[in-house]
Each structure stands twice: as C-alpha cells, then as structure tokens.
C-alpha positions, -999 to 999 in steps of 0.1 A, spaced: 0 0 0 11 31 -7 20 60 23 -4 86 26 13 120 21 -2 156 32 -3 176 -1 -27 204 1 -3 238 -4 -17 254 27 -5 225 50 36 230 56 59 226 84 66 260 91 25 269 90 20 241 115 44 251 137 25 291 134 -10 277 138 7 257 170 17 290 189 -17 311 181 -43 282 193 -41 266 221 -57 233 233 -40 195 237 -62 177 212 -50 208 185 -16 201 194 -15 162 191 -33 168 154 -3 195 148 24 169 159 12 136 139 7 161 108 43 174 113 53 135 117 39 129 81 51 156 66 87 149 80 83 110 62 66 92 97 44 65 85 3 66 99 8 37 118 45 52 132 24 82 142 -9 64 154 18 41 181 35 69 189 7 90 198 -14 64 212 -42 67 185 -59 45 160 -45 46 127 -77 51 116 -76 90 132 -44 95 122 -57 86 82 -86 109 91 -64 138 101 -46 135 70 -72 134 45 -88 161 62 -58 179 59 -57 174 22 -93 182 15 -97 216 38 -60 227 47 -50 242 79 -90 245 92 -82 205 102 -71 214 133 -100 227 143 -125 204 163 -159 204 136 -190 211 159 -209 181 177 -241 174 167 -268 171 192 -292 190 216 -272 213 242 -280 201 279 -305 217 302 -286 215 333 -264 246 334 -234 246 363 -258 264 388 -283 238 386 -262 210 390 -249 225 421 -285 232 434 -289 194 425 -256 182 441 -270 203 476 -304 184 472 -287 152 470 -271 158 504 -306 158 519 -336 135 518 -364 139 490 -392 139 514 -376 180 525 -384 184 492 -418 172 490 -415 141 472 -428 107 481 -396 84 481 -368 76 508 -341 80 484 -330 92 453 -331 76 417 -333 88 385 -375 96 384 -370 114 419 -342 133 403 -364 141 372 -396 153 391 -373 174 413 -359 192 384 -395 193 369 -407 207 403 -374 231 408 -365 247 376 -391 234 351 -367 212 332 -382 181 315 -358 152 315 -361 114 313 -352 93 344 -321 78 319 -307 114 316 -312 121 353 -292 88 365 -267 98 342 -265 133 360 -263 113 389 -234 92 379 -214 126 369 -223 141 400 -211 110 420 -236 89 434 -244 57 427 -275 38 431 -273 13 458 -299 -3 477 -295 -7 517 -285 -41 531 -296 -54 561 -274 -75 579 -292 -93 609 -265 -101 638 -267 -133 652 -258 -128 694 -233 -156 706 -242 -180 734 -227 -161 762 -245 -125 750 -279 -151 753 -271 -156 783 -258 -130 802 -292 -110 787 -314 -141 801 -297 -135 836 -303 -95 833 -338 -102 824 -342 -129 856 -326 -97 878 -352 -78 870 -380 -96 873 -369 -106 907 -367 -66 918 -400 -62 904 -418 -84 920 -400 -73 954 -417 -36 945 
C-alpha cells in the first residue's frame, strides 16, 4: 500500500508550527504533531503508536488535511441537543442530594433517577427522562445502591448473660 502524504499547499511545516503558537488546546496540538510527523516522512501507523491513536484518526487527520487545509485542526462542531442543566443547577442538584427527597416534598426515601427528574421538573421546570437524570447522577457521584440489612446473630454467652439480666429484673420487680 502506498504512504499517505499531506499535499494540500496550505499545509507545511513552518505553517503548522504558526498555527501551534496562536491556538491553544492539547487535542489541537496532538493533530499539529502527527501532521508534522507525516510531513517529516513518519508512516500513519508510526504516528498512530507513537501517539497512542488509531490509525484510523491519524488517516482521518490526513485526508482532512488534504481536502480543507490548515482548518483540520480545528474540532468540527458536535451534533446534538445542548444540555439543560447549566453549572448552577447542577450545584443546586448536588446540595439536594445531600438531603432526603421527602424536604423536598417528594414521596420516596431516596433518590433515583425519576426522583431526580420530578425534582428538576418541580425546581427549575426542566423536562428530562429518568435515563438522563441517573446519568447526572453518575457525573455528580452517586451511585445507586440499595440498603442491606445485615441481621447479627448474638453468641451463646451474649444469650445468656441477657437471660440473667432479664431474671434480675423480674426478681426486683416483683419485690416492689
């Protein structure tokens, strides 16, 4: 198979090493160092062991790189809905957590994640599933565990010595 090779004009050593003093960011930097690595003759897979990557990325980066130029670096935006819980709600959520959901007017001993999503209903008018809520849950450090009860078995002498106590008073009471 033929090596890969970085051949868009834009993309050269010395414009690398530019675009790696104006932005900042580690993700931006490990793109800017396996790029320089091809450029300087580095094999994808050389690059992808060294870095600790897939080859896979490291292919990506480099056709990228060929098809858009220097604008690889850059992270492309993520797709998806932007989450409702901003950093002051999860700290109003983290300080419920530390108390019991009944101070709070809901029906349940502990939390889970449909407690957690009727008190964010409740609080702050957010509407999310009780899936989303354990997972806010999980970030914020809890994790759902259910009580055990562990019933202690007394030894022989603790029987009896409680049995004696027990005969002791019994015997006082009945001289009152």
């Amino acid at each position: 198979m033929k090596t890969l090779q970085v051949l868009h004009f834009e993309v050269t050593r010395e414009a690398l090493l530019q675009q790696a003093e104006l932005i900042k960011g580690a993700w931006i930097g490990i793109r800017i160092a396996g790029l320089l690595l091809v450029l300087s003759g580095w094999k994808s897979t050389e690059v992808a062991k060294l870095l600790n990557l897939s080859r896979q990325s490291v292919i990506g980066w480099i056709k990228k790189a060929n098809n858009i130029g220097l604008s690889c670096l850059k992270d492309d935006l993520r797709p998806g809905r932007p989450g409702q819980l901003d950093e002051t709600v999860a700290k109003q959520l983290e300080d419920a957590l530390s108390k019991s959901p009944a101070e709070y007017g809901l029906s349940r001993f502990r939390w889970d994640g449909i407690v957690v999503a009727e008190f964010l209903k409740r609080q702050f008018g957010i509407s999310v599933k009780p899936r989303q809520a354990r997972n806010w849950l999980k970030k914020l450090g809890y994790v759902k565990k259910r009580p055990i009860h562990y019933y202690v078995q007394a030894s022989r002498h603790s029987v009896e010595e409680f049995r004696k106590g027990l005969k002791k008073k019994a015997v006082k009471s009945e001289k009152d």
